[in-house]
FIMAR-516057 format. One line per 8 residues: number of its first residue (from 1); their letters; for each residue x, y, z of N, C-alpha, C. Coordinates in nm, 4 decimals. Last residue first. Layout:
! residues N
NUM> A> X:Y:Z:X:Y:Z:X:Y:Z  ...
END
This chain:
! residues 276
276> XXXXXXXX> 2.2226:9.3692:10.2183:2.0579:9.3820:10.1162:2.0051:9.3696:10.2122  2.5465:9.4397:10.1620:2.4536:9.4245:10.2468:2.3181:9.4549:10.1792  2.8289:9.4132:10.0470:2.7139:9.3397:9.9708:2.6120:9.3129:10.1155  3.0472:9.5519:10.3189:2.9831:9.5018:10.1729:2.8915:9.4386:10.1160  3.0159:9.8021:10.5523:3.0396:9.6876:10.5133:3.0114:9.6215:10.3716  3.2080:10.0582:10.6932:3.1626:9.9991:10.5591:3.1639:9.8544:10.5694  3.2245:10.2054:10.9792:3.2345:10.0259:10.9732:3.1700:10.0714:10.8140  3.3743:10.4836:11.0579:3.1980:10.4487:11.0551:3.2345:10.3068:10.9698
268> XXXXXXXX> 3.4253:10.7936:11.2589:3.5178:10.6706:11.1890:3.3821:10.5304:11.2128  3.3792:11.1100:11.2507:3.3515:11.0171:11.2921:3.4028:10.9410:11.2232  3.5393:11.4577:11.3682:3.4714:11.3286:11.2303:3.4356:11.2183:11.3099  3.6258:11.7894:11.2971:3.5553:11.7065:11.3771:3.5478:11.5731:11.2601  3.9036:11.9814:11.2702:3.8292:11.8838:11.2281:3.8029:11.8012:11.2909  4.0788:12.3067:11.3458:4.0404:12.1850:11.4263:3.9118:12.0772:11.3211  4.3243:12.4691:11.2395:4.2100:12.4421:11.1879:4.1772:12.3097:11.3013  4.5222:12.7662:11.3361:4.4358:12.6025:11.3295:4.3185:12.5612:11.3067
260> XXXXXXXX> 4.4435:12.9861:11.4759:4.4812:12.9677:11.3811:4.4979:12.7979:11.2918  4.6893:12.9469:11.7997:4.5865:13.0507:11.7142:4.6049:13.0385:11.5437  4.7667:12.6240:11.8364:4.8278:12.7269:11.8031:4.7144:12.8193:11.7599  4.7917:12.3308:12.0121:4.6835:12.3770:11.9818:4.7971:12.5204:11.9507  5.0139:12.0159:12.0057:5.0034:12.1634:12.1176:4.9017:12.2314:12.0163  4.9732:11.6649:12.1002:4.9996:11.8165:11.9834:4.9517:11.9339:12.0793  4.6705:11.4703:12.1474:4.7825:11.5278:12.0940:4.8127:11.6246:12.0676  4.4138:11.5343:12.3573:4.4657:11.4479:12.3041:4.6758:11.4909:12.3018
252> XXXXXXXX> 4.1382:11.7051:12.4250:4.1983:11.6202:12.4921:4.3338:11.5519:12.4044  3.9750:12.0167:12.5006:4.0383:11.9391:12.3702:4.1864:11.7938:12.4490  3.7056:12.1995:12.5058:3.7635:12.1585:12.6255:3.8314:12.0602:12.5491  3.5936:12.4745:12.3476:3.6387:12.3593:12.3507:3.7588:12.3454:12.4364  3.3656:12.7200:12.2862:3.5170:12.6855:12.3909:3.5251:12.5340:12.3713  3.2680:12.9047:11.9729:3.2704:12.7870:12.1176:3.3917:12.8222:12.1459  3.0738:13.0726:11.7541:3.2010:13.0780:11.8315:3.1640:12.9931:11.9456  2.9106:12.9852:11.4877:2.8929:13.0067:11.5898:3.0422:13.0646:11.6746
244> XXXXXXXX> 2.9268:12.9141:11.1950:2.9178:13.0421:11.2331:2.8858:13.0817:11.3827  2.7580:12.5840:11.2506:2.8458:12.7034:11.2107:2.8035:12.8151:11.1887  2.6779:12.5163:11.6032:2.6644:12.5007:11.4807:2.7341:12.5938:11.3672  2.7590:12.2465:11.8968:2.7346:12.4048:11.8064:2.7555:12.3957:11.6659  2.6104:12.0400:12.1153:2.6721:12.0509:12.0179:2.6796:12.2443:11.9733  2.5603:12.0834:12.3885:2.5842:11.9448:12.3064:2.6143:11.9711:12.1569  2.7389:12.3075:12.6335:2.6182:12.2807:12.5427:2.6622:12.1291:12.4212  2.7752:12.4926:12.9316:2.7915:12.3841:12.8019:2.6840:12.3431:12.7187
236> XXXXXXXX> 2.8414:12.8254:12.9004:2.7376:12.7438:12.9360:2.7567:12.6054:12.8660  3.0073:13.0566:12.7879:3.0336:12.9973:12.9297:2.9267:12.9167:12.9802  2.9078:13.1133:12.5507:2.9006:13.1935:12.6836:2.8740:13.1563:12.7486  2.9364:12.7627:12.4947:2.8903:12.8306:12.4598:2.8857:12.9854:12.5380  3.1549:12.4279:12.4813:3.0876:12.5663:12.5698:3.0666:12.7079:12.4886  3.1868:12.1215:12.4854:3.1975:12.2013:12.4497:3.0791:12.3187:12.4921  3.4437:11.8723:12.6370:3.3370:11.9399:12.6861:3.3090:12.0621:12.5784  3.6183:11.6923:12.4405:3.5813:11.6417:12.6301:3.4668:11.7365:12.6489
228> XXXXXXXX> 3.6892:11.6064:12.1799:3.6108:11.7280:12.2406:3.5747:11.6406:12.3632  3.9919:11.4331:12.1162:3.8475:11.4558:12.1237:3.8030:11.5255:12.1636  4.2703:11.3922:11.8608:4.2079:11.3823:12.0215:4.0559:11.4008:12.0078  4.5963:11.4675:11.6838:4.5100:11.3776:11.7277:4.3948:11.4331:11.8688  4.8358:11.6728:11.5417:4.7944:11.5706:11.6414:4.6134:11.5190:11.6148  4.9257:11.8402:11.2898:4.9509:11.8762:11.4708:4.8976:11.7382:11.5503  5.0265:11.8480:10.9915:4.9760:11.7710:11.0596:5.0224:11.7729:11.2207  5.0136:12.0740:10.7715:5.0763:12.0291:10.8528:4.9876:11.9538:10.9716
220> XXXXXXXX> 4.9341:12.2785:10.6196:4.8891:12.1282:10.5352:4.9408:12.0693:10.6376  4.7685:12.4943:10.8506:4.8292:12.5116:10.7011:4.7845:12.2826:10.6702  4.7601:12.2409:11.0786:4.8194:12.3734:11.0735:4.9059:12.4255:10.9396  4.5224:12.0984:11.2584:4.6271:12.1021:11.1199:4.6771:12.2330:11.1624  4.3742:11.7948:11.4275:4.4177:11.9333:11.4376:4.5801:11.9805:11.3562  4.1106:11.6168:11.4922:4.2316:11.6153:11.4053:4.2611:11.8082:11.3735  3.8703:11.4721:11.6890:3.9076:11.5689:11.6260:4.0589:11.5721:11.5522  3.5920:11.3302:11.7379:3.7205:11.2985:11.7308:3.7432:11.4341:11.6642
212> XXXXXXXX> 3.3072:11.3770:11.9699:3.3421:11.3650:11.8489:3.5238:11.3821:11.8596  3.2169:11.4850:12.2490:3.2741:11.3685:12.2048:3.3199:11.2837:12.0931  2.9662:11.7240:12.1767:3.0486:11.7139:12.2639:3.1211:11.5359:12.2316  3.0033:11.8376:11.8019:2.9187:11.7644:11.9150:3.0695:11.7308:12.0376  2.9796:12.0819:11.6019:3.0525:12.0204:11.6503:3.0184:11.9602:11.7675  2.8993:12.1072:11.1886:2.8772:12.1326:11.3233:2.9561:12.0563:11.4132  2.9690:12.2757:10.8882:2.9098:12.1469:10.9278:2.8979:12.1762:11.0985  3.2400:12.5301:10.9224:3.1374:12.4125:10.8581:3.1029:12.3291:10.9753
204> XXXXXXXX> 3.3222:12.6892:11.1045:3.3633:12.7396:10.9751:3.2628:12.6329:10.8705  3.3473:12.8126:11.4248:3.2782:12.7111:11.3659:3.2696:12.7777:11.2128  3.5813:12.9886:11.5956:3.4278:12.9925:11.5201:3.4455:12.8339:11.4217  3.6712:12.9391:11.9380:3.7182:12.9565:11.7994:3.5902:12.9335:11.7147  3.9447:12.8396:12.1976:3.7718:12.9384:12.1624:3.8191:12.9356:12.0236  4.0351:12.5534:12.4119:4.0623:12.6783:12.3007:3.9301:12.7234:12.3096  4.2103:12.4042:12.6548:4.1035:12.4584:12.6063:4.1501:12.5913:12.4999  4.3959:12.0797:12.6689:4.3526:12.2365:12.6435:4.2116:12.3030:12.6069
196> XXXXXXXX> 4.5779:11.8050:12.7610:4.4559:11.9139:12.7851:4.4340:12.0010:12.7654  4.8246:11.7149:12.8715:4.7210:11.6453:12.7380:4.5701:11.6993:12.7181  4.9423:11.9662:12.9982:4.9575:11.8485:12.9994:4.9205:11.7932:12.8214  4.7615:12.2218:12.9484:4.8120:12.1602:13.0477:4.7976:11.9788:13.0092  4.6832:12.5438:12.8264:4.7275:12.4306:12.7802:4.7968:12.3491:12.9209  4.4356:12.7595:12.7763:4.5093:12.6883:12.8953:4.5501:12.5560:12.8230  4.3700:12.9574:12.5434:4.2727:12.9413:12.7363:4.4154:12.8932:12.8069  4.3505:13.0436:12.2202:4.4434:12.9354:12.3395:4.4225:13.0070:12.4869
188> XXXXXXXX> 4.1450:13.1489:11.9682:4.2602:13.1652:12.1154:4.2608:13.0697:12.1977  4.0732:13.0693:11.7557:4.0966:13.1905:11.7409:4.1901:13.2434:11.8792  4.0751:12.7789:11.5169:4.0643:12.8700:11.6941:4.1809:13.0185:11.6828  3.7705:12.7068:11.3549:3.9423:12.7770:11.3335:3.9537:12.8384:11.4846  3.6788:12.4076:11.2744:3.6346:12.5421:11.3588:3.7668:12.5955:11.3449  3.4449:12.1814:11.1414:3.5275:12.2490:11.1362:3.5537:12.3988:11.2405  3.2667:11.9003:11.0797:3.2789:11.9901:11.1518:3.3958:12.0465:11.1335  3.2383:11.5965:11.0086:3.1190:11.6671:10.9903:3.1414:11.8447:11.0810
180> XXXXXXXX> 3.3620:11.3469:10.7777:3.4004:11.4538:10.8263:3.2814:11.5296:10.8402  3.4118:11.0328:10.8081:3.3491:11.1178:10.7392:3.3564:11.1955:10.8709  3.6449:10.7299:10.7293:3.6296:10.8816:10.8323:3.4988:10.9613:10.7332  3.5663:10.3655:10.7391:3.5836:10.5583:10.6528:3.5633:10.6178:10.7770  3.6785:10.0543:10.7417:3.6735:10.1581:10.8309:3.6634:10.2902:10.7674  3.5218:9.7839:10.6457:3.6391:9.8944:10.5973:3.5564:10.0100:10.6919  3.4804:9.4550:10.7377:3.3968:9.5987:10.6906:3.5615:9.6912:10.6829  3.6394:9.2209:10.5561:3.6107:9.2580:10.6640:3.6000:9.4105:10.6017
172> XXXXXXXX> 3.4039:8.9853:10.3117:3.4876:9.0899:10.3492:3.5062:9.1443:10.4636  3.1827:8.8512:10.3173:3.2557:8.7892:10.3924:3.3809:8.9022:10.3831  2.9999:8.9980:10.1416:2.9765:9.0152:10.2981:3.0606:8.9516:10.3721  3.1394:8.9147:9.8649:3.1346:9.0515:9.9307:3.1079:9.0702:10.1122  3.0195:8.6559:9.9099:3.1753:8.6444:9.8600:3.2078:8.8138:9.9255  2.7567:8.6774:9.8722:2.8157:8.5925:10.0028:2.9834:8.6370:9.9785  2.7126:8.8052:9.6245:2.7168:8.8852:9.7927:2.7579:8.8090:9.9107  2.8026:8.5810:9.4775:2.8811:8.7284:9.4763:2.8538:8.8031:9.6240
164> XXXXXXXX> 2.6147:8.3809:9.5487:2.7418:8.3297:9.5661:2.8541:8.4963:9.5647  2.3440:8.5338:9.4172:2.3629:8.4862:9.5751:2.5489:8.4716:9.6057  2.4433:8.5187:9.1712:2.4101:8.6438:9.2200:2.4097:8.6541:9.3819  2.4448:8.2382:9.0769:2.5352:8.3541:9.1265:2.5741:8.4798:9.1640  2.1933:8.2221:9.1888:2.2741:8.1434:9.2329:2.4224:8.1988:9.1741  1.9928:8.3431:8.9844:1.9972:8.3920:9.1243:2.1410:8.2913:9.2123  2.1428:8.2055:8.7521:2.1118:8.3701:8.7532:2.0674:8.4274:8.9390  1.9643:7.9417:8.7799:2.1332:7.9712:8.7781:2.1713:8.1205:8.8106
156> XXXXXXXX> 1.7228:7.8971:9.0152:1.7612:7.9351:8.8934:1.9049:7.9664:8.9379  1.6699:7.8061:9.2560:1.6621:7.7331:9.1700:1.6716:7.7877:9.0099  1.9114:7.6693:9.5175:1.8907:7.8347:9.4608:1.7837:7.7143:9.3527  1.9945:7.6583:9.8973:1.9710:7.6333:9.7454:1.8888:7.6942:9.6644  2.2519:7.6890:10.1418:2.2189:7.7432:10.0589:2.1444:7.7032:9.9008  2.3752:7.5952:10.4259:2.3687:7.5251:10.3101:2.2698:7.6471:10.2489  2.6128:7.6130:10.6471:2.5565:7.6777:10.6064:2.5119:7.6006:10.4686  2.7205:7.4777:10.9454:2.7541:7.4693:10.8519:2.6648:7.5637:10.7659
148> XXXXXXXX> 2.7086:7.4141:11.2064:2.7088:7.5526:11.1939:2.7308:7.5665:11.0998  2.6650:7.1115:11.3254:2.7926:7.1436:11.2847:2.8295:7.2966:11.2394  2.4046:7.1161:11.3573:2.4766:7.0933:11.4661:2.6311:7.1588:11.4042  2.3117:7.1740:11.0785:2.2820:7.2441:11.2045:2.3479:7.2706:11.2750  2.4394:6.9606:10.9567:2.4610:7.0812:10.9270:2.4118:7.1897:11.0469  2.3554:6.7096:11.0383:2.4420:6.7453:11.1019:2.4641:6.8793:11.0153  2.0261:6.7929:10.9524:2.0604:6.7711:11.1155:2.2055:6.8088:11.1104  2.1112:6.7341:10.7077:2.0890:6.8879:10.7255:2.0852:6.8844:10.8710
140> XXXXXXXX> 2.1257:6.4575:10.6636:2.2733:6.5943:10.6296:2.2204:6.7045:10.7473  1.8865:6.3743:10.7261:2.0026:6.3767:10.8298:2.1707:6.4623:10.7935  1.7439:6.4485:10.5078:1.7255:6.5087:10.6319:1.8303:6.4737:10.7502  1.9506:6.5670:10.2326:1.8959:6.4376:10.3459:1.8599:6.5113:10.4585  1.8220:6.8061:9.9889:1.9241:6.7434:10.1279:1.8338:6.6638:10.2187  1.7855:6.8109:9.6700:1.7699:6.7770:9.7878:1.8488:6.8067:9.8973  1.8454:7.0668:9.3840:1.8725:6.9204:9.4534:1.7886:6.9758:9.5589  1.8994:7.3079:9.2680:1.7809:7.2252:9.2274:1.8181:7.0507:9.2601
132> XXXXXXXX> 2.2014:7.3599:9.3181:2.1104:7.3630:9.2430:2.0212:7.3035:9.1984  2.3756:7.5016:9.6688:2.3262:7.3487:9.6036:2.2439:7.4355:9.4747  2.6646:7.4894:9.8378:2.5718:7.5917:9.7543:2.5149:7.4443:9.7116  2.7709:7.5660:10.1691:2.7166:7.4266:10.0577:2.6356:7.5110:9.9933  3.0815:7.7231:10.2795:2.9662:7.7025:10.2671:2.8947:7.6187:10.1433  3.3383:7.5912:10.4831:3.2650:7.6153:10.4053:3.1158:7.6213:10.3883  3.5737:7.5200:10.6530:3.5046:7.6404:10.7077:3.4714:7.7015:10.5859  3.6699:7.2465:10.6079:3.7237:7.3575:10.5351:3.6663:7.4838:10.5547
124> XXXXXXXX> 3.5436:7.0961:10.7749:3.6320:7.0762:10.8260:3.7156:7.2014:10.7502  3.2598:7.1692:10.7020:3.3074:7.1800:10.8121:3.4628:7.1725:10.8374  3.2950:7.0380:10.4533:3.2363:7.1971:10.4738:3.2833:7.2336:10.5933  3.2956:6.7510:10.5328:3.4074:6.8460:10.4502:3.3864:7.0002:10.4605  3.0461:6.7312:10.6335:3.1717:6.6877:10.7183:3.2524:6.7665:10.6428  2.8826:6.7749:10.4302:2.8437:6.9121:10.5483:2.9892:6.8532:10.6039  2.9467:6.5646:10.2610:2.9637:6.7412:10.1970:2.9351:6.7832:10.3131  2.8967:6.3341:10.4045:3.0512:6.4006:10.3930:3.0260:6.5118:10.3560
116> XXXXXXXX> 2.5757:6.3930:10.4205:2.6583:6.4075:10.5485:2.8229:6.4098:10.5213  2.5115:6.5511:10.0838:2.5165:6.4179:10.1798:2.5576:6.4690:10.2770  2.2819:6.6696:9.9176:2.3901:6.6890:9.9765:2.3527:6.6035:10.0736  2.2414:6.4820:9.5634:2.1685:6.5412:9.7044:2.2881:6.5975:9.8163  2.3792:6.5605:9.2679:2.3280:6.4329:9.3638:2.3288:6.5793:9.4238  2.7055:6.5749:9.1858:2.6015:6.5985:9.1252:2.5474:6.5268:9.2133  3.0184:6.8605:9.3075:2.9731:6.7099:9.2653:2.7964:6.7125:9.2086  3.2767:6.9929:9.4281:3.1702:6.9315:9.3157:3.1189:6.8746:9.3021
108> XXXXXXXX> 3.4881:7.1483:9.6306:3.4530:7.0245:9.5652:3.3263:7.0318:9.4656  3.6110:7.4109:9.6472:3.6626:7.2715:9.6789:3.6201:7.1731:9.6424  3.6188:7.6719:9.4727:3.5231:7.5587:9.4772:3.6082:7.4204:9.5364  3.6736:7.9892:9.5776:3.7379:7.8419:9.5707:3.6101:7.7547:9.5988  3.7319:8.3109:9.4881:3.6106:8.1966:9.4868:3.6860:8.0764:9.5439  3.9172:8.5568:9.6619:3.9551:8.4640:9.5950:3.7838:8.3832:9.6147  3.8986:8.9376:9.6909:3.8321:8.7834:9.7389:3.7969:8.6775:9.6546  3.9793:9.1234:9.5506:3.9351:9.1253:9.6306:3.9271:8.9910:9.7259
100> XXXXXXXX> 3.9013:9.0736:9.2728:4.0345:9.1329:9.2759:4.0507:9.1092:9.4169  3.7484:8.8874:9.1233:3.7774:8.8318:9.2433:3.9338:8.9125:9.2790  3.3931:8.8334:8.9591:3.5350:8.9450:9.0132:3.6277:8.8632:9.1116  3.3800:8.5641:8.8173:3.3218:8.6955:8.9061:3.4545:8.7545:8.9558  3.4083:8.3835:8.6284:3.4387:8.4766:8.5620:3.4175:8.5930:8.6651  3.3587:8.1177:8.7466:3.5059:8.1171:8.7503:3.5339:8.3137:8.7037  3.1015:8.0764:8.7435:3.1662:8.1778:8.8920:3.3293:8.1907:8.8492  3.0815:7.9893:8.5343:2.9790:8.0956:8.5204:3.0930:8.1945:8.6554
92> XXXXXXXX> 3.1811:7.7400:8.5704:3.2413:7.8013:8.4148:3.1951:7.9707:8.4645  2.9763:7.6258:8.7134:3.1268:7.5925:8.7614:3.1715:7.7488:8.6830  2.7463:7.6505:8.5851:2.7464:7.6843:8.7111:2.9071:7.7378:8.7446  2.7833:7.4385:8.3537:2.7894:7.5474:8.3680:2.8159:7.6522:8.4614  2.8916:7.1987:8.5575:2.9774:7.2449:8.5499:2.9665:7.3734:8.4586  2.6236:7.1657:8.6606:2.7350:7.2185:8.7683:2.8650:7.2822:8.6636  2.4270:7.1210:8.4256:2.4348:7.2063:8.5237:2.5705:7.2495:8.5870  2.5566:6.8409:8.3509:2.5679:6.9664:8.2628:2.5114:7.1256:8.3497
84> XXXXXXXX> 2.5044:6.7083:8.5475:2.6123:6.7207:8.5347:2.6448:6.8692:8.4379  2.2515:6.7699:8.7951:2.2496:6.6787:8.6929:2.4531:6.7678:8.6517  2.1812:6.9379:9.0379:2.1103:6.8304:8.9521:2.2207:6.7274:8.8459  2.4689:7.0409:9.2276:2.3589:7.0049:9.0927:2.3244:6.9256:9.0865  2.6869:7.1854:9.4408:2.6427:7.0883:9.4322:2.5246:7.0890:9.3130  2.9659:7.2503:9.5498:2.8908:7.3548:9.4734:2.8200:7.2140:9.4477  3.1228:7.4333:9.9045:3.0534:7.3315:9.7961:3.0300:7.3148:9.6750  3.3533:7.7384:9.8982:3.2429:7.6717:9.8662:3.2437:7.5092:9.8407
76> XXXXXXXX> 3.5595:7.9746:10.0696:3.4967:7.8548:10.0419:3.3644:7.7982:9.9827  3.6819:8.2646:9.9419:3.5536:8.2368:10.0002:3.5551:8.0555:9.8971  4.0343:8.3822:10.0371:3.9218:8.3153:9.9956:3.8116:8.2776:10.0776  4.2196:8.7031:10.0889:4.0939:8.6132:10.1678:4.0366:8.4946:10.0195  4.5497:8.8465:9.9676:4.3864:8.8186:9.9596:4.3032:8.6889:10.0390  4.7407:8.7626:10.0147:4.7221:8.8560:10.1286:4.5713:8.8429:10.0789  4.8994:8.5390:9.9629:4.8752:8.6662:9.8688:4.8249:8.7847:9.9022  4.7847:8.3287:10.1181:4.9686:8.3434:10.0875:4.9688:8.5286:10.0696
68> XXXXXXXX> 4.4612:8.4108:10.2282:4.5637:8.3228:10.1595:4.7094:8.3823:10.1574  4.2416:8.4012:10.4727:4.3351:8.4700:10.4417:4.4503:8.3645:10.3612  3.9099:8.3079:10.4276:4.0514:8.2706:10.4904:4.1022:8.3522:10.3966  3.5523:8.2986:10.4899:3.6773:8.3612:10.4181:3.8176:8.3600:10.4384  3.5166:8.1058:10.6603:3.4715:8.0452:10.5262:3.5419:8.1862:10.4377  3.7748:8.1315:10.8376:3.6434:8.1319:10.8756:3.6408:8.0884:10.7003  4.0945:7.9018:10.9466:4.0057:8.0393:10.9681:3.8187:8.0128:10.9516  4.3344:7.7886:10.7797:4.2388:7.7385:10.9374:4.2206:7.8882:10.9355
60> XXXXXXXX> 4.3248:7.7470:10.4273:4.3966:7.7663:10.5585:4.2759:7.7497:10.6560  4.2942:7.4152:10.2687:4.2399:7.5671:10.2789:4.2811:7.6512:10.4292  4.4361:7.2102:10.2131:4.4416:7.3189:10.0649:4.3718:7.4581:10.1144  4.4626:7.0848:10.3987:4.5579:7.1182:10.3812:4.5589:7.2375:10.2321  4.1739:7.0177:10.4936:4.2876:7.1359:10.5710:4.3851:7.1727:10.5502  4.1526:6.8784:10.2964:4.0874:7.0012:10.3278:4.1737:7.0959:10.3719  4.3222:6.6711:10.3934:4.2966:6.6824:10.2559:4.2595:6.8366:10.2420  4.1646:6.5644:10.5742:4.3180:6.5665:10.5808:4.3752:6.6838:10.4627
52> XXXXXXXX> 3.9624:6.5115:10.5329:3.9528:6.6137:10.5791:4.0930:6.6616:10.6176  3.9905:6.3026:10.3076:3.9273:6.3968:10.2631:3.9569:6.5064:10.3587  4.0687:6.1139:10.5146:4.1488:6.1553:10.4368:4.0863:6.2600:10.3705  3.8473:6.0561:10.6700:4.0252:6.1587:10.7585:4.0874:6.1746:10.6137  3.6770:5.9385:10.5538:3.6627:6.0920:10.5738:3.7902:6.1310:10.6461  3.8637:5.6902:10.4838:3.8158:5.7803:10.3483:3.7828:5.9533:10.4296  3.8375:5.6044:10.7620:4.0019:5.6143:10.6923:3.9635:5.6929:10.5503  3.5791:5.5365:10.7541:3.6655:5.6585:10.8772:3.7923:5.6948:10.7900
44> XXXXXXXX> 3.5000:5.3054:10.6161:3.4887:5.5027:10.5288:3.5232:5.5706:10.6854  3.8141:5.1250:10.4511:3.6536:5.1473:10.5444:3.6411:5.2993:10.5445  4.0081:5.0970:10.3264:3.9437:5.0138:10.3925:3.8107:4.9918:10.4481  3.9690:5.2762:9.9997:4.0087:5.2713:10.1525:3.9769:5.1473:10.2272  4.0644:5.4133:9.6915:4.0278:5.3056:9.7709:4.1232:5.3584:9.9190  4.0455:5.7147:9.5096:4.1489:5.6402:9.5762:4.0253:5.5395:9.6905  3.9841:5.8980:9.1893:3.9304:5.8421:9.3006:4.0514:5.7286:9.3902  3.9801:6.1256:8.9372:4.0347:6.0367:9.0121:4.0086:5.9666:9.1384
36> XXXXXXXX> 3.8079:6.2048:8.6655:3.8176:6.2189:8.8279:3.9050:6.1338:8.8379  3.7294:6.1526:8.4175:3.8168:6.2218:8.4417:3.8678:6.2322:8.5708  3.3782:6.3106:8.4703:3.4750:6.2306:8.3560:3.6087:6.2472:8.3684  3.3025:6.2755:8.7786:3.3365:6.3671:8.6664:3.3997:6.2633:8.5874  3.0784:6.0209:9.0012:3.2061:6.0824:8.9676:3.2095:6.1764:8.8338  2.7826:6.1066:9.1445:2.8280:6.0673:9.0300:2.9587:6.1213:8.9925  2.8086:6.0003:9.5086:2.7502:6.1249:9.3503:2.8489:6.0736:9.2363  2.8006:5.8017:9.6245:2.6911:5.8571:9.6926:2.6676:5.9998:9.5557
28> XXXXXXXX> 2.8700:5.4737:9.4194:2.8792:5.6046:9.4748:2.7812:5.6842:9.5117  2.7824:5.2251:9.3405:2.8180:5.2186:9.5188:2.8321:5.3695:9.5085  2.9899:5.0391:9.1087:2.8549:5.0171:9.2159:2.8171:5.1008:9.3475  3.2089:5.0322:8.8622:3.2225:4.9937:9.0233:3.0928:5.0774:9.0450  3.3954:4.8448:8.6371:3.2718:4.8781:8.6769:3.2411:4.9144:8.8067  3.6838:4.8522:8.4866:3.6005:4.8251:8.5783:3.4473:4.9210:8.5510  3.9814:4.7883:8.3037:3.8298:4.8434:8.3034:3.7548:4.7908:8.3961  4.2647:4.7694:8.4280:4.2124:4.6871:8.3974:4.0575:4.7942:8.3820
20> XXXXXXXX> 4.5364:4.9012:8.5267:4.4629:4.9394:8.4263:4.3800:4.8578:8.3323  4.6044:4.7373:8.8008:4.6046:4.8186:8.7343:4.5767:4.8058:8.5781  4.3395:4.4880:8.8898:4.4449:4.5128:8.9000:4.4875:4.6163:8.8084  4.0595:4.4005:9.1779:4.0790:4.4768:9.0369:4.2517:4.5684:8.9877  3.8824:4.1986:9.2799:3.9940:4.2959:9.3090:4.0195:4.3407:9.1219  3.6814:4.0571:9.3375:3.6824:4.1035:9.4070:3.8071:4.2031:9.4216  3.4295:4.0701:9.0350:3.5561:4.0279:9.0677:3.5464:4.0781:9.2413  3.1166:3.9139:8.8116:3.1720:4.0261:8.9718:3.3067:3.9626:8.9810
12> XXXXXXXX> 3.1157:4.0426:8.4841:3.1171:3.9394:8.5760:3.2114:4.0307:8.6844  3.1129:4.2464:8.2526:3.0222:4.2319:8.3734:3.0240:4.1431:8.4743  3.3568:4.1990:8.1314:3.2324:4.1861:8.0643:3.1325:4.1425:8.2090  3.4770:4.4179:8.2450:3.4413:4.4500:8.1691:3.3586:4.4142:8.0700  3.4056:4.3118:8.5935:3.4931:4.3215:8.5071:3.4449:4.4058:8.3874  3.2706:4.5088:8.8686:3.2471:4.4043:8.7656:3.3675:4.3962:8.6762  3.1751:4.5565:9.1718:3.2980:4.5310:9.1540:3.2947:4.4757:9.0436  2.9374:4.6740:9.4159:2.9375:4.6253:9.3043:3.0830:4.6588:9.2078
4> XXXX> 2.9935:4.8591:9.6242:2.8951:4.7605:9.6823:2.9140:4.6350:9.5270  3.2497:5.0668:9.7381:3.2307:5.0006:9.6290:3.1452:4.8492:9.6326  3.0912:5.4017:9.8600:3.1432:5.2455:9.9131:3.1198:5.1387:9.8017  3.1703:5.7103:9.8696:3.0779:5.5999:9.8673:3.1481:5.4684:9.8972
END
């Protein structure tokens, strides 16, 4: 904000104010914390470079989940309230959410409407603006638009951290699972050439589609890697087979194929988190 009103302690206006003298000061866009600290500027370009100076230096350069020292990601936030005794329940409430996973960080705080510095700071810390039972200026929310910023307001506490947990989960990157849908034991080796073989062999589970990944064992031993290029039925191709069947598989990859092997079909499938 901007100090519009400068009083002494018995209310008369000064224009400067020398250390640890009681003041009065006029002019903020949110109500400072008990306790805050605050620093004078000349003018408010030299206040938002410093705030965003500021930003960038407590939150790494990435997305609103950044990768910290620790190898864990934080999820940026605003956190904005009505009134004071709100936020800093609010505050007290997220400090307790899980976070084995993905660090919370409240960069800033405050009470009041969301202004155009909270979307400028959001921005510059690749954050998102949680608000409770406030406003936003219609010209915040213009430069929030423009700026890709994200604002979010809740009006009960109970849905507002319930919101702030799945935002914190969906900013995870998805996790990659294998699920396994096929098995076949080959029973004979056709032609091995190169990075290419064909085997024959019965289908022992689940089923086996032409282009599925395969992983090929032997006992607990690990033979290689590859994919079904073509699979064949008495000598006819066909899109998939089912168990208890016998196929030809046309087998592309790693590793030499042995009578007796177990061949495993699977797919490799994006988990993502806190999706509703």
């Amino acid at each position: 904000g901007k100090a519009k009103i400068l009083q002494d302690f018995q209310y008369r206006n000064i224009s400067i104010a020398l250390p640890s003298a009681p003041v009065v000061v006029v002019g903020f866009e949110n109500a400072p914390q008990v306790g805050e600290v605050f620093k004078s500027f000349p003018d408010m370009d030299s206040a938002l470079g410093y705030l965003e100076k500021k930003a960038r230096k407590a939150v790494p350069e990435g997305e609103a989940a950044a990768v910290v020292d620790s190898g864990k990601k934080t999820f940026n936030i605003i956190l904005k309230a009505d009134v004071q005794g709100s936020l800093g329940a609010i505050q007290e409430v997220l400090k307790g959410l899980p976070q084995d996973n993905i660090v919370l960080r409240v960069i800033s705080g405050g009470v009041g409407e969301i202004t155009e510095n909270d979307v400028q700071l959001a921005g510059s810390a690749k954050a998102m603006i949680i608000g409770f039972r406030i406003k936003s200026g219609k010209h915040a929310v213009d430069v929030a638009e423009r700026a890709g910023v994200r604002v979010v307001i809740f009006e009960v506490i109970y849905e507002l951290i319930q919101g702030v947990r799945k935002f914190m989960e969906r900013s995870r990157e998805p996790q990659i699972i294998r699920r396994d849908v096929g098995k076949l034991k080959v029973l004979v080796v056709f032609i091995q050439d190169q990075n290419r073989q064909i085997v024959g062999g019965r289908i022992i589970a689940g089923e086996l589609q032409k282009g599925l990944r395969l992983e090929v064992r032997r006992g607990e031993d690990f033979i290689g890697k590859g994919k079904i290029v073509n699979l064949q039925k008495d000598k006819k191709d066909i899109g998939k087979g089912k168990v208890g069947e016998e196929v030809g598989i046309l087998y592309e990859g790693e590793g030499r194929i042995a009578e007796g092997d177990i061949l495993t079909a699977f797919v490799q499938e994006q988990q993502r988190f806190g999706e509703i």
